[in-house]
ZAKENU-167824 format. One record per residue: x, y, z of N, C-alpha, C, CB in turn; residue number from 0. Coordinates in nm, 2 decimals. Glycine has a CB too. Layout:
REC    n_xx    n_yy    n_zz   ca_xx   ca_yy   ca_zz    c_xx    c_yy    c_zz   cb_xx   cb_yy   cb_zz  seq
REC       X       Y       Z       X       Y       Z       X       Y       Z       X       Y       Z  NUM
...
This chain:
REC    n_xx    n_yy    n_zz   ca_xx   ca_yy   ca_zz    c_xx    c_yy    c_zz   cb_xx   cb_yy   cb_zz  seq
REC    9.44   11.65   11.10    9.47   11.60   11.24    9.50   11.73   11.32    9.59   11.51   11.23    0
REC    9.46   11.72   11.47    9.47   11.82   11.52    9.54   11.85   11.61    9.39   11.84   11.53    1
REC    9.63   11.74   11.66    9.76   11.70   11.79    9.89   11.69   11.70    9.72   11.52   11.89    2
REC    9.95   11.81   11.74   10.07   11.87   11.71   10.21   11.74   11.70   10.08   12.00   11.84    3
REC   10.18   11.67   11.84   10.28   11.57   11.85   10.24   11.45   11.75   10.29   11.52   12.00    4
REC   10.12   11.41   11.72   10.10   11.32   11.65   10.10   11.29   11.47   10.01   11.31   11.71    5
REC   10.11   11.48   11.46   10.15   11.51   11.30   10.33   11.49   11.32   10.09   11.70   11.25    6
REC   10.38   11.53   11.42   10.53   11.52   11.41   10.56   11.38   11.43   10.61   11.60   11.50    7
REC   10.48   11.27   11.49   10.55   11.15   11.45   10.47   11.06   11.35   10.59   11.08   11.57    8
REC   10.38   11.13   11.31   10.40   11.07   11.17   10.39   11.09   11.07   10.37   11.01   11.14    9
REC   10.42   11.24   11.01   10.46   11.29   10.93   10.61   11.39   10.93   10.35   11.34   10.91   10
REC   10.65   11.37   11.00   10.80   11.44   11.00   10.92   11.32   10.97   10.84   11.51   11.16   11
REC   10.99   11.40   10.85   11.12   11.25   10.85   11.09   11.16   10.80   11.15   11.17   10.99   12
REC   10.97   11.14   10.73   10.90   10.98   10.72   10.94   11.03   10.50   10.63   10.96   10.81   13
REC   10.97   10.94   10.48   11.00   10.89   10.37   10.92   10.77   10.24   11.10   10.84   10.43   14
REC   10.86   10.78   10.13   10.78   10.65   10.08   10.89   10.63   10.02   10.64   10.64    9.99   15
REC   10.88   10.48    9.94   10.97   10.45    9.80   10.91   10.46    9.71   11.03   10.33    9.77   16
REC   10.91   10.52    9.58   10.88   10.55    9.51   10.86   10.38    9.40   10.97   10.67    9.50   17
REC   10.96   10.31    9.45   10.96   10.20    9.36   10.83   10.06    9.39   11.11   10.15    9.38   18
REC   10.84   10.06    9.58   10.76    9.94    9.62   10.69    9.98    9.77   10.85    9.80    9.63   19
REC   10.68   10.10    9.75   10.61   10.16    9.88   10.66   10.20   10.00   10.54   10.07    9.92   20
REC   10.79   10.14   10.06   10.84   10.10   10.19   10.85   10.22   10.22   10.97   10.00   10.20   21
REC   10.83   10.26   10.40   10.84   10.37   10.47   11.00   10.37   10.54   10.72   10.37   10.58   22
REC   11.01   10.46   10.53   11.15   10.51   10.61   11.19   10.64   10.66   11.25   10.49   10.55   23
REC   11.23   10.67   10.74   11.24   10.79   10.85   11.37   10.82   10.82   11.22   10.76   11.02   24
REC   11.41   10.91   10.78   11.54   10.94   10.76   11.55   11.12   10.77   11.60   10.86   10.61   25
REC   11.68   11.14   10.79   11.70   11.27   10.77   11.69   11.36   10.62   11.84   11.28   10.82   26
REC   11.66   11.50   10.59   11.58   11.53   10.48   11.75   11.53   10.37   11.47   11.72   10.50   27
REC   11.83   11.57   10.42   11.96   11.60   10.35   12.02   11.46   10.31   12.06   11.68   10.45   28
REC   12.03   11.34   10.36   12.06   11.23   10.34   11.98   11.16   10.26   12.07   11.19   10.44   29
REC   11.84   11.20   10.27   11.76   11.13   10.16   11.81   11.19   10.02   11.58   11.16   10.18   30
REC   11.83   11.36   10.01   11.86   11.43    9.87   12.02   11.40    9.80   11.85   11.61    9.90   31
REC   12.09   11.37    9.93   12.20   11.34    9.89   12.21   11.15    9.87   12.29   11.40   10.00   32
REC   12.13   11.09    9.85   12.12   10.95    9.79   12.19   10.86    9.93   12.23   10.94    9.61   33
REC   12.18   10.87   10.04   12.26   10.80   10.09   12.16   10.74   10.15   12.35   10.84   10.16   34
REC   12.01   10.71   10.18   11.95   10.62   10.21   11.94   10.54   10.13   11.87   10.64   10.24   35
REC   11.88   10.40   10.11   11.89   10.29   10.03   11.75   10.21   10.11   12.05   10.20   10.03   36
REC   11.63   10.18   10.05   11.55   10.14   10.06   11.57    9.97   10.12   11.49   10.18    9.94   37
REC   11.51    9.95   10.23   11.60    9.81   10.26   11.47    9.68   10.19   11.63    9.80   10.49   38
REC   11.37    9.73   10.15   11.34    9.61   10.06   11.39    9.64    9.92   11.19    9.57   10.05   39
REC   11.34    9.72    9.82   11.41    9.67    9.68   11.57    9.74    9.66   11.28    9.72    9.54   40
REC   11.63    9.82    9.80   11.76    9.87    9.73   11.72   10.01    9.63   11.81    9.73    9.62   41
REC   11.67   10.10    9.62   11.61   10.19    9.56   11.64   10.35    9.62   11.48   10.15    9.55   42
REC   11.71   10.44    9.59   11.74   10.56    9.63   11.66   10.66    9.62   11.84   10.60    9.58   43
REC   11.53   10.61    9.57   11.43   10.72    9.47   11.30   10.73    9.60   11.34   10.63    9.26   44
REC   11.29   10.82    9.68   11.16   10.86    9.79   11.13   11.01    9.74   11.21   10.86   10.00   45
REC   11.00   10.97    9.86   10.92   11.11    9.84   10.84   11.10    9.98   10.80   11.13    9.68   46
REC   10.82   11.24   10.03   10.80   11.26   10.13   10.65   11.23   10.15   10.85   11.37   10.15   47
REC   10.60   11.13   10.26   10.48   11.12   10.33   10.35   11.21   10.31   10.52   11.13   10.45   48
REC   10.28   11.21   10.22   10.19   11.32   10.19   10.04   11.32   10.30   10.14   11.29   10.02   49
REC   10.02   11.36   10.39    9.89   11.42   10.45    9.79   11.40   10.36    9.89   11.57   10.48   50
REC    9.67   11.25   10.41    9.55   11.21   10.35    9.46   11.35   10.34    9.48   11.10   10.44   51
REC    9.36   11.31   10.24    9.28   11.45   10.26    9.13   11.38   10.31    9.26   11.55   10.08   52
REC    9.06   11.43   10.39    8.99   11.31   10.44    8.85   11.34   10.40    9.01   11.28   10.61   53
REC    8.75   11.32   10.36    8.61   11.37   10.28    8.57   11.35   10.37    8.53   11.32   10.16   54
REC    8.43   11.40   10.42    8.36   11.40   10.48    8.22   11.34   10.42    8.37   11.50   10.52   55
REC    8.13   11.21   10.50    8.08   11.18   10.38    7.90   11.26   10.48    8.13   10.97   10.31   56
């Protein structure tokens, strides 16, 4: 992607669950320190939004 603003909102902050998918935006220190909580299954376990890799066909 090549628009600077459009990689920062949607890849900055952005959060997966590790358990059932769900996205969430949270701060990076609050995610490490367990204080987010996944609001569908309740789950403390994310990982950060990974950048598709896109093939060219």
């Amino acid at each position: 992607m090549k628009i600077p603003e459009a990689e920062v909102r949607l890849f900055n902050r952005v959060f997966i669950c590790r358990k059932c998918k769900a996205k969430v935006r949270a701060s990076t220190p609050r995610i490490k320190a367990k204080l987010i909580v996944c609001p569908k299954c309740k789950s403390r376990n994310f990982r950060p939004k990974v950048k598709e890799k896109r093939i060219a066909k």
